[in-house]
Each structure stands twice: as C-alpha cells, then as structure tokens.
N, C-alpha and C positions, 0 to 999 in steps of 0.2 A: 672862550677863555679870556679872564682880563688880563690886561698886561701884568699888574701886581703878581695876581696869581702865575704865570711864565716866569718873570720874574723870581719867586721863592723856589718854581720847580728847576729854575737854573742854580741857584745858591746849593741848594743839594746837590747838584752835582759836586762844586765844590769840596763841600764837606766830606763828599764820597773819595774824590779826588785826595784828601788830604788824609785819608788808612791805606791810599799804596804803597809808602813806605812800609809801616810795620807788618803790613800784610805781605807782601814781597818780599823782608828779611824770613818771617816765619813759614815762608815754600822751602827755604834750603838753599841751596846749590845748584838749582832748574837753570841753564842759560839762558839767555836772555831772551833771543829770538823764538826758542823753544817754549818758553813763558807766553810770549804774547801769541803763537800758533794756537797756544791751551789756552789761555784765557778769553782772546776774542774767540774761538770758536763755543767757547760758553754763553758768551754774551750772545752773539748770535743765536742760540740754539733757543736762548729764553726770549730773542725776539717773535722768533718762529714761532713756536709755540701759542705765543699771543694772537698770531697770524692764521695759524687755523683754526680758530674758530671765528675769522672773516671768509664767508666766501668771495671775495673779492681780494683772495690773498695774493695771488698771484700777480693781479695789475698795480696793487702796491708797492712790487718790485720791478715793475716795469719801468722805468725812468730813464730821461733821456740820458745819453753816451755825457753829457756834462754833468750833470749830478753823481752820476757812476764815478766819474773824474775827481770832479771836488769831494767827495765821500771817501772814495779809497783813496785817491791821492793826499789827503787828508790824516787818516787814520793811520795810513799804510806810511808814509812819509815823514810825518812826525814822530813817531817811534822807533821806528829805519836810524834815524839822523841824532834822537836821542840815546839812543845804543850805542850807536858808533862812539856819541860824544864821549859816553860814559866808559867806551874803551879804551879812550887814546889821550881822555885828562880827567885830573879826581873829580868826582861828583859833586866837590864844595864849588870848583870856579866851572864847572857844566851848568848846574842848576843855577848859579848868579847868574850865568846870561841866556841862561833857558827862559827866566822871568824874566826877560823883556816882552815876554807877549801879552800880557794883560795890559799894558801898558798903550803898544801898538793894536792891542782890540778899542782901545778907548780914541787912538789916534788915528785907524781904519775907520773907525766909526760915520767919522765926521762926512767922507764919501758916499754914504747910504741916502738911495732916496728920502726925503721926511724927516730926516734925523737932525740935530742942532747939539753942537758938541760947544759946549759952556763953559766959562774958565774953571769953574767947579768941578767937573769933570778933569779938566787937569793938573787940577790942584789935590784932586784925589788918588788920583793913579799914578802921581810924581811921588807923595808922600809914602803912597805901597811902596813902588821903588825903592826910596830913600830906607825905608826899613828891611825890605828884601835883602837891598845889598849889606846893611848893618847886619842881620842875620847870620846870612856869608862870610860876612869879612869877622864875627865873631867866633865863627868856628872854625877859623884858620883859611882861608880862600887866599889866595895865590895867583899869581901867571907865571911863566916860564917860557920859554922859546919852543921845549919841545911837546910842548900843550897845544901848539896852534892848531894843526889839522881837529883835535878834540872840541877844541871851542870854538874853531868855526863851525862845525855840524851842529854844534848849542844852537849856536847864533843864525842860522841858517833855518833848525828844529822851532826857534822863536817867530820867525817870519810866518813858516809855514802853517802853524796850529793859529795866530792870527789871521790869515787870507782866509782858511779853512775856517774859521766862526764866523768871518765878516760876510763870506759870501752864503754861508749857509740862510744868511738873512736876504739876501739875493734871489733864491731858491726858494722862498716861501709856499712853493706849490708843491714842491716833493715832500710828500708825508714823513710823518718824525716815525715812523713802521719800517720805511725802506732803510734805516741805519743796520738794521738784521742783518740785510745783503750787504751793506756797508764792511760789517763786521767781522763777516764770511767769509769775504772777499780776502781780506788783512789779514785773517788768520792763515786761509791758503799760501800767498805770499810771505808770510812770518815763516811757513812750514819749509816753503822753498829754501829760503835763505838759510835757515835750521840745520837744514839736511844737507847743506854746500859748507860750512863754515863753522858745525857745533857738532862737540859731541854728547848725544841724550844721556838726559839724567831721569831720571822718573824721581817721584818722590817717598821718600824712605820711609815714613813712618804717616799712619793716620792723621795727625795734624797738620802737615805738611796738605797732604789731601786736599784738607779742608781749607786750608788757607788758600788753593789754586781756586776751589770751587768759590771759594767768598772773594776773591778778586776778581772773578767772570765774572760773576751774579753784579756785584756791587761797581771798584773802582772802575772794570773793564768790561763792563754790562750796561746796568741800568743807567753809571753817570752818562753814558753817553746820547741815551734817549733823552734824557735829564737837560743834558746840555743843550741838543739840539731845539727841543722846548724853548728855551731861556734865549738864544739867540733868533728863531724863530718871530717868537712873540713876545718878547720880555723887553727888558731895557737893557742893550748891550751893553750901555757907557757903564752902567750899576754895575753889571755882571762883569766888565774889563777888570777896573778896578778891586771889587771885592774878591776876586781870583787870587790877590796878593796874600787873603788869606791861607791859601792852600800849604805852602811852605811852612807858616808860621804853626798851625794848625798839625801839621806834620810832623813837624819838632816836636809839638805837645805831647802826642800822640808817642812819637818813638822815645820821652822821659817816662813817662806812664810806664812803659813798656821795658823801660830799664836798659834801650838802647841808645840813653842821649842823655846827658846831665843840664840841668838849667843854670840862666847867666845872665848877668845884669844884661849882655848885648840884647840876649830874648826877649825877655823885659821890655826894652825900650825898644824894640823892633815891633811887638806887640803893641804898642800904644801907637807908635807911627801909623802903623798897617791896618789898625783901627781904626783910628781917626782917620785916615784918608780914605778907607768903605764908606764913615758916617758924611764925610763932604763929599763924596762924590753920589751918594743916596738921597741926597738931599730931598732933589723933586718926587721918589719914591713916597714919602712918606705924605707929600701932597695929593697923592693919585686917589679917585674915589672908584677904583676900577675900572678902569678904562679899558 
C-alpha cells in the first residue's frame, strides 16, 4: 500500500469521525458508557467477521502484552476521560481542549523513527487550532472554576488519543485486524463501568436502532481500522493536522441536521482549518506513491 493511498484511508476516518455527533444525538437518551459498550462491541463484531474468513485468525490476535496496552489503553482511555469530561464541564470548553490532539500528533510526530516534522507542518496544525478554538469560542465556550476536574480529563483525553496514534506507528508489526480485540476489549470495560455508575436505557424507537448500529459500523467501527491504516502507513503530520477538520465538519453536519445554526465564526473557522490541512499537505500532493 502507498503511503498516498494510507493516507486518503486515514482522512476517512476523519470524515467518519465527524457524523458522531448527529449520529449520537439521534440514539436518544442511551448513557454514555452504555453507548460505547454497544457501539464498540459492533465495531468489534464487524472486525471479527472479517477475521473468519482468515484461517490464521486467531494469531492475528495474538499480540504482544504492549500492543494489547497501547490498543485498549487507547480506545478504552480516551473515551473513559472524554465522558467524564463531558460530565463535569459543557461540551463547548471539553471539546476546545479535547482538540489539542491533532495538534500534538503533528508535534508527537517529530519523535518517530524517519519522520521530519517541517515548519509547514506547524503552520498547519496551529492554523486548525486557531480556527478550532474560533469555533468554540463562537459558540459560546467559557471557563469557570468549577469546570476544572471536566477540562482536565479534556486535557488529559488530548494526550492520550495523541500517544495512542503516535505509537500505533511504533507498532507497525501488529496488524490493523487485531483493532477487533482492541475493540472488544473497550466494549467489555465500557460495560463494566455501565453497570457500576448508569442506569440502561435501550432505545425506544427503530431509528434510534439504527443510529446505534450506524455508529458501530461507521464512527465507532470501521473509523477505527481506518485510522489505524493512516497512522500505520500514511503521513501522520497530514493526518494530525487535517483532523481539525473533524469539528468543523461536525458542525456542518449537525446545521444539515437542524441541530446547529450557522455563523460567520464557522465560516471563518472553515477557512482557517482549511487552509491549514492545504499547508500542512503540502508534500502530499508531491508524493508519486510512495
């Protein structure tokens, strides 16, 4: 696979990444932890799947005690810390410092065997920033004193989905197959937590359904192979950066959907976060497959 092509299979994730919102409002009332027990155990179950019809499925999931680590500690951690965030400060100043992590995948990067992290690259992934946080701060984003526990687990949630792609390029030898047990894994633990701290909801009506299954399959499914791909064998510094889409992208998404109204902020948060994918792509578009 060339890097190019890794590369475009990472941006889909993205893109997948950026219908969690409207997909997540249209489950209902599902708690949170209880969401992600159902969700990744879909994603999982569509890895699996895949999986038997390798006879060699089993050793796919074999993988050393550190990958197991970086995988579910990953998966399972990240989402753990953004729940929490999203319990104890509003979602407008959670998600502004949840997007420091594209930012720190482009700044992680530069520690990777082979890699060469270019002012371009920084000039890219500042510019996300800069329009990320215009984003936020156009839709009312705030601090408060009694925010802090909420926005540190942001801020904490930012680190660790950064560490977690950086090293997954680390990891080059664990197949993009073994994210299934990844998956499984995180749903397990989502379920524990579930069952200590929420009370179930199931979902009321067939659309609701549907929205759980198209959130496995897709945001909390397939992006994840998707991703792994992309930081695997793609161009991390691209895929840091072009992540800032995912917000913006998100927002478009939930006006479509008549859960967002549009703003000049969006607008010019849109052009920033744009322009800074096209500078940080640069070399991208140099590539003759490599």
């Amino acid at each position: 696979m060339s890097q190019r092509t890794a590369t475009l299979i990472g941006l889909a994730a993205i893109l997948m990444w950026s219908l969690l919102a409207v997909m997540t409002v249209a489950t209902g009332t599902i708690p949170a932890f209880q969401l992600a027990a159902m969700t990744f155990a879909i994603g999982g179950a569509v890895g699996l799947l895949t999986l038997l019809r390798n006879p060699q499925a089993l050793q796919l999931l074999r993988q050393p005690a550190a990958a197991w680590a970086v995988g579910v500690g990953g998966l399972f951690g990240y989402h753990a810390l953004y729940f929490l965030a999203l319990r104890f400060a509003p979602p407008a100043e959670a998600g502004l410092l949840n997007y420091l992590w594209p930012l720190l995948i482009v700044l992680f990067s530069a520690f990777l065997p082979g890699e060469r992290l270019a002012i371009h690259h920084v000039i890219g992934a500042a510019l996300g920033l800069v329009g990320t946080v215009l984003l936020f701060v156009g839709n009312g984003a705030s601090f408060e004193a009694s925010q802090l526990p909420g926005l540190a687990a942001a801020f904490v949630a930012a680190f660790v989905w950064a560490i977690y792609s950086v090293l997954s390029r680390r990891l080059k030898a664990v197949p993009t197959e073994a994210v299934a047990g990844f998956c499984l894994a995180t749903s397990l633990l989502a379920a524990i937590v579930h069952a200590a701290i929420e009370r179930t909801v199931w979902p009321g009506t067939p659309a609701q359904w549907l929205a759980v299954i198209g959130l496995g399959i897709g945001p909390v499914g397939a992006a994840f192979y998707a991703w792994d791909i992309g930081m695997k064998r793609g161009d991390i510094r691209v895929l840091g950066a072009a992540s800032y889409a995912t917000p913006l992208l998100s927002t478009a998404f939930l006006i479509l959907g008549g859960y967002a109204r549009p703003s000049a902020a969006i607008a010019v948060a849109a052009l920033l976060i744009a322009g800074g994918g096209l500078v940080a792509a640069k070399d991208m578009f140099r590539l003759r497959g490599r």
